[in-house]
C-alpha positions as CSV (number, residue, x, y, z in Angstrom):
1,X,0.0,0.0,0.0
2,X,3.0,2.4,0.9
3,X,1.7,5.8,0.1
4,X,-1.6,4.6,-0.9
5,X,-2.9,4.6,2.8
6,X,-2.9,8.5,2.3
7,X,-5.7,8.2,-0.4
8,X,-7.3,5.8,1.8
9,X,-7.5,8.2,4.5
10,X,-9.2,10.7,2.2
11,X,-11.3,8.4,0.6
12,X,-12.7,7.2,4.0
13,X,-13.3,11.2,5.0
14,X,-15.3,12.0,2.1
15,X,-17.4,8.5,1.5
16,X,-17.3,7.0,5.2
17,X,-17.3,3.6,5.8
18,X,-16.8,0.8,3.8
19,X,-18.8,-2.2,3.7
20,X,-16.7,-4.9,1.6
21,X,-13.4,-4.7,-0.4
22,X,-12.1,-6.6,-3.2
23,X,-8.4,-6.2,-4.2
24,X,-5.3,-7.9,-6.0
25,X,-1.8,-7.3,-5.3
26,X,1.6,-8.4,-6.6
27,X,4.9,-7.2,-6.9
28,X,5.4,-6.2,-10.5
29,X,8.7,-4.4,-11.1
30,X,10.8,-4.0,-7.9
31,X,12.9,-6.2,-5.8
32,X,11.0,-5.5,-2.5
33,X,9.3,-7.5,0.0
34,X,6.0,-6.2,-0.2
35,X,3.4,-5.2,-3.2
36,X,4.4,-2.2,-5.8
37,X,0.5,-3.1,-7.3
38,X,-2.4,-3.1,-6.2
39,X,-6.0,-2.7,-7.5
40,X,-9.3,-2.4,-5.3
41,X,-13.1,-2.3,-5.9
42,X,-14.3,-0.5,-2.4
43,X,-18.2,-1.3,-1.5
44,X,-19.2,2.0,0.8
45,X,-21.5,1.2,3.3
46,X,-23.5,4.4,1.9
47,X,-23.9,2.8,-1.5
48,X,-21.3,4.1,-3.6
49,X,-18.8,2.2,-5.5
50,X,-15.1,3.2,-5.8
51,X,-11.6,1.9,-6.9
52,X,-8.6,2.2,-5.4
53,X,-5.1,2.1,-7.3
54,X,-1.8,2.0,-5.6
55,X,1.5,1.5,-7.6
56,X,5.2,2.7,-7.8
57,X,5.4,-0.2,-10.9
58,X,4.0,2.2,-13.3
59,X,6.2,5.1,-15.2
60,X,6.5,7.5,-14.8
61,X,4.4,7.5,-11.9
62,X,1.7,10.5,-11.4
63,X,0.5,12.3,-8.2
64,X,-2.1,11.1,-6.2
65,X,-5.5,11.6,-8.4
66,X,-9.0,10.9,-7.2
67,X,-12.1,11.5,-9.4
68,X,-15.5,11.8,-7.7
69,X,-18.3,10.9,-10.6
70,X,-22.0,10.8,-10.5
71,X,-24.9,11.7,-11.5
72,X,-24.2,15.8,-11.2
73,X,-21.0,16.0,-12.4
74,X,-17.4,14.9,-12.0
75,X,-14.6,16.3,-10.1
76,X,-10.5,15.6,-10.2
77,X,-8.1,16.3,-7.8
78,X,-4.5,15.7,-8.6
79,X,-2.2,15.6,-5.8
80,X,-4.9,17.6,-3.0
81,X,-5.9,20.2,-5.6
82,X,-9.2,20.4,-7.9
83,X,-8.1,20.6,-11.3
84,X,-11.5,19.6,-13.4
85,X,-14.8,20.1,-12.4
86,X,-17.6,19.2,-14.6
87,X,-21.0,19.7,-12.9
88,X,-24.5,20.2,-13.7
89,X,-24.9,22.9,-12.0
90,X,-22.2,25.4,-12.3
91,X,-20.3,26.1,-9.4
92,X,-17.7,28.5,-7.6
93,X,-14.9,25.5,-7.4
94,X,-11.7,27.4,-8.4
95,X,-9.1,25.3,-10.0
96,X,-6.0,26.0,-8.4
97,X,-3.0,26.4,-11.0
98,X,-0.2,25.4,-8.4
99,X,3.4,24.8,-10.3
100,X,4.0,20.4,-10.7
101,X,4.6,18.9,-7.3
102,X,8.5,17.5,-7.7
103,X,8.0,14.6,-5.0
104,X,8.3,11.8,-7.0
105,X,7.2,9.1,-4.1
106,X,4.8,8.1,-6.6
107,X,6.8,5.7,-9.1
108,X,9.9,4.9,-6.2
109,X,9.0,2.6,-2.8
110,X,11.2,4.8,-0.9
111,X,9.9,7.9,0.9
112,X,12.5,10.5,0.0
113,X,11.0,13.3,0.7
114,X,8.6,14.0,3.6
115,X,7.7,17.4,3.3
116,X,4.6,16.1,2.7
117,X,4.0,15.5,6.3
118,X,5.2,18.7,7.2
119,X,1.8,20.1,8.5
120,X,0.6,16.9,10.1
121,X,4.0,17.1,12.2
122,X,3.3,21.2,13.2
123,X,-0.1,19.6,14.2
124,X,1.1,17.2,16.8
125,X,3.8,19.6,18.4
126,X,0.9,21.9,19.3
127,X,-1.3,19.0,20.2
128,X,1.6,18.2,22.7
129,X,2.1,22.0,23.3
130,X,-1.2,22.8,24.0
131,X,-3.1,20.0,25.4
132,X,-5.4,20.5,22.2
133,X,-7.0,17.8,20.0
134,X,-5.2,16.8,17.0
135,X,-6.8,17.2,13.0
136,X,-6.7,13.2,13.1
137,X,-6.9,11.4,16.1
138,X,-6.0,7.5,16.1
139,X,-9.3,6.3,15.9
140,X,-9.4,8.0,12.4
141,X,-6.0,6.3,11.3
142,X,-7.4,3.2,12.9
143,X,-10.3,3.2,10.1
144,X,-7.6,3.1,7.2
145,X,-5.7,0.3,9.1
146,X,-8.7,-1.7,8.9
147,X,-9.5,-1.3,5.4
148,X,-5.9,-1.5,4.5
149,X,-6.1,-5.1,6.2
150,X,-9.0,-6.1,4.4
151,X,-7.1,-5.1,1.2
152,X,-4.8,-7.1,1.9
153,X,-6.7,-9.8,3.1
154,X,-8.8,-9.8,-0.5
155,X,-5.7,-10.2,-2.1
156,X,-4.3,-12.6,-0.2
157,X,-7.8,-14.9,-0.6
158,X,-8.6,-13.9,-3.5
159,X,-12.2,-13.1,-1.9
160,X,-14.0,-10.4,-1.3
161,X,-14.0,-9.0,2.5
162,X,-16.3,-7.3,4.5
163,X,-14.6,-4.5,6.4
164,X,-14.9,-4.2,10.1
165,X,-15.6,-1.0,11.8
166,X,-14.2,0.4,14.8
């Protein structure tokens, strides 16, 4: 899953639970001991039906993409910022136009640059500073463990899984 976990994080805040997972996983191109492919087909316990992608096999690698599409319209973000949106009924989206994100932890397994996690890191010093409540507590991250298990547990069986909540 490597960086994948991230998307799974977002996908769980803006769809909510999942009901059942259905995935396949192999190590395509690297000499690692874990998967550089993955493919999922995520049941949400709201209805909706979503995949889920994870790879450093491909080239030349992209950033983290997620499309939203139904019925009103379709929206793509490319690594956290909207850059299509295609609705029915026009909105005030604005595109950002943000220069091309040089982190390349999207085609290599190895996490060479963290700045990514840069604000998640100011977040917990104050948490510890202040006594305050962090953005994402462990019971959040707890949510993407789970469906990250039943990822890999649907590619290990070959099965679909349901996906237990905590």
């Amino acid at each position: 899953m490597n960086q994948g976990v991230h998307t799974v994080d977002l996908l769980l805040w803006l769809f909510g639970d999942v009901k059942r997972v259905y995935a396949k996983a192999l190590t395509a191109l690297h000499n690692i001991e874990s998967e550089d492919t993955l493919g999922a087909t995520i049941e949400f316990a709201n209805g909706a039906i979503g995949t889920l992608e994870a790879a450093t096999s491909v080239f030349p690698g992209y950033d983290r993409r997620v499309e939203i599409k139904g019925s009103e319209g379709t929206i793509i973000f490319e690594h956290d910022r909207i850059v299509s949106a295609d609705l029915k009924t026009p909105s005030v989206l604005e595109l950002e136009t943000q220069p091309q994100d040089t982190n390349r932890s999207s085609s290599s397994p190895i996490v060479s640059d963290v700045t990514g996690h840069t604000r998640i890191l100011e977040d917990f010093i104050n948490v510890i500073k202040t006594g305050g409540q962090p953005r994402c507590d462990g019971n959040q991250g707890r949510r993407s463990v789970n469906l990250v298990q039943a990822v890999y547990q649907s590619a290990r069986t070959g099965q679909p899984v349901d996906v237990q909540q905590s």
